[in-house]
C-alpha positions, -999 to 999 in steps of 0.1 A, spaced: -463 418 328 -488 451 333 -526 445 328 -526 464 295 -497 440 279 -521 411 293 -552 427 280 -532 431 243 -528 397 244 -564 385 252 -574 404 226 -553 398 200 -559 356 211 -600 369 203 -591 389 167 -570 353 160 -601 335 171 -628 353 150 -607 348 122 -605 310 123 -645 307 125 -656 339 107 -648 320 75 -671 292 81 -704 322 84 -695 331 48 -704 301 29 -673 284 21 -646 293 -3 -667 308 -33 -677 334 -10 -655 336 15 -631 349 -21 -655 375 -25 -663 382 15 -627 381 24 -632 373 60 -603 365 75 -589 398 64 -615 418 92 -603 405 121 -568 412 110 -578 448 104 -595 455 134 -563 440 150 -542 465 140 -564 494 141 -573 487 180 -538 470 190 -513 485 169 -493 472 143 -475 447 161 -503 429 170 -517 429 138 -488 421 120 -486 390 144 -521 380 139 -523 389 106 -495 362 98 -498 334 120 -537 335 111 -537 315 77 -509 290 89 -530 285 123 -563 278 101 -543 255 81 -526 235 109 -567 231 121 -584 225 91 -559 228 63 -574 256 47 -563 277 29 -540 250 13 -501 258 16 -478 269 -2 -507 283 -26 -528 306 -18 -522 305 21 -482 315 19 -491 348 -1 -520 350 25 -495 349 53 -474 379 38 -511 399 24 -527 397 58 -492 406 80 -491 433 58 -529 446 64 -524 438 100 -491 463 104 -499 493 78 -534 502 91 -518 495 126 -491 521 115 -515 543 95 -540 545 123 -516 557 147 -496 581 130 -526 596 114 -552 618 135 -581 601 141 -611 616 128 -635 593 107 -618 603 72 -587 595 84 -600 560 92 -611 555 58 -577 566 49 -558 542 74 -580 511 59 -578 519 24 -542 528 26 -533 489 42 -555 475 18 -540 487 -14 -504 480 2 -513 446 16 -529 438 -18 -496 451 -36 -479 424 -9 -502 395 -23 -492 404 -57 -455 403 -51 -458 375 -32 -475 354 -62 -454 369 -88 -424 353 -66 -444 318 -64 -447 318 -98 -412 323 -105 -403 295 -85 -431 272 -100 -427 263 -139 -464 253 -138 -483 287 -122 -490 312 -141 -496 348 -128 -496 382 -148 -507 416 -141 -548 407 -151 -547 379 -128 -533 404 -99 -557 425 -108 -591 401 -111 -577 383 -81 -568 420 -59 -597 437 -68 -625 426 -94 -631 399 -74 -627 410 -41 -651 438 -49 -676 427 -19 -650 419 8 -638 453 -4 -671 470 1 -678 450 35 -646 461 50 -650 502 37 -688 496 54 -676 476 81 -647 481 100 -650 520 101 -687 513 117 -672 491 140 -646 520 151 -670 545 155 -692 522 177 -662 510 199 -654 550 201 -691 554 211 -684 527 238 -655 541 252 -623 526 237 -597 549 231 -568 544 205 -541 525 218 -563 497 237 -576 518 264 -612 519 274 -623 552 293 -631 552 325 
């Protein structure tokens, strides 16, 4: 095992790690609906490791914070959670390394995963709710629940993980995990 597959690992262990106590800086569920935290650490994930990693952490994250604390409850929402945030995790991944990476392509990379992984949660509830006589799910909820109410974690992450980027780029990381020497 090279130092870079070992470093991959660390780091994706720290992006899992963030997640499980980011949520409880957000003030409980009410906000942590509208703050969306767990979906930050999946992002950066995937932007700075690549979309394997993200994809990895992006789904074991919401079963791994249920098996601690069990939140979110299982099967609803964390099983939908499990497909959304695999989902953010491996598009920007993808996105962010197929696309060049100047700051609007960034932006482009993190809205693109969010609209995709959003579509994912969607899919994943409409699916739920077949199976479930007594849930009800319809394009309004989708929507309230994907966007209207997200509007703030929305806004945090747009703010948020492109500043983060730029200031690890300022730092010295490089795309792929490598810091310059």
């Amino acid at each position: 095992m090279n130092n870079k597959h070992v470093q991959n690992i660390v780091l994706a262990a720290l992006f899992l790690s963030i997640g499980l106590v980011l949520p409880f800086f957000t003030g409980g569920e009410l906000f942590g609906r509208m703050l969306l935290p767990l979906h930050i650490p999946v992002l950066l994930c995937g932007i700075m490791l690549g979309p394997k990693y993200g994809l990895v952490v992006g789904a074991a994250l919401p079963i791994v914070r249920f098996l601690m604390i069990q939140h979110p409850p299982f099967p609803l929402p964390g099983l939908p959670m499990v497909f959304e945030l695999a989902t953010y995790g491996l598009v920007i991944g993808l996105l962010y390394k197929k696309l060049p990476k100047r700051i609007p392509w960034i932006y482009a990379s993190l809205i693109g995963a969010m609209i995709i992984g959003r579509v994912i949660w969607g899919v994943a509830m409409a699916v739920m709710a077949t199976i479930d006589a007594d849930m009800t799910f319809s394009l309004s909820i989708f929507w309230t629940a994907a966007f209207v109410n997200a509007l703030s974690g929305i806004a945090l992450q747009i703010v948020l993980i492109p500043a983060l980027i730029i200031a690890l780029r300022a730092a010295g990381w490089r795309s792929g995990g490598e810091y310059a020497r």
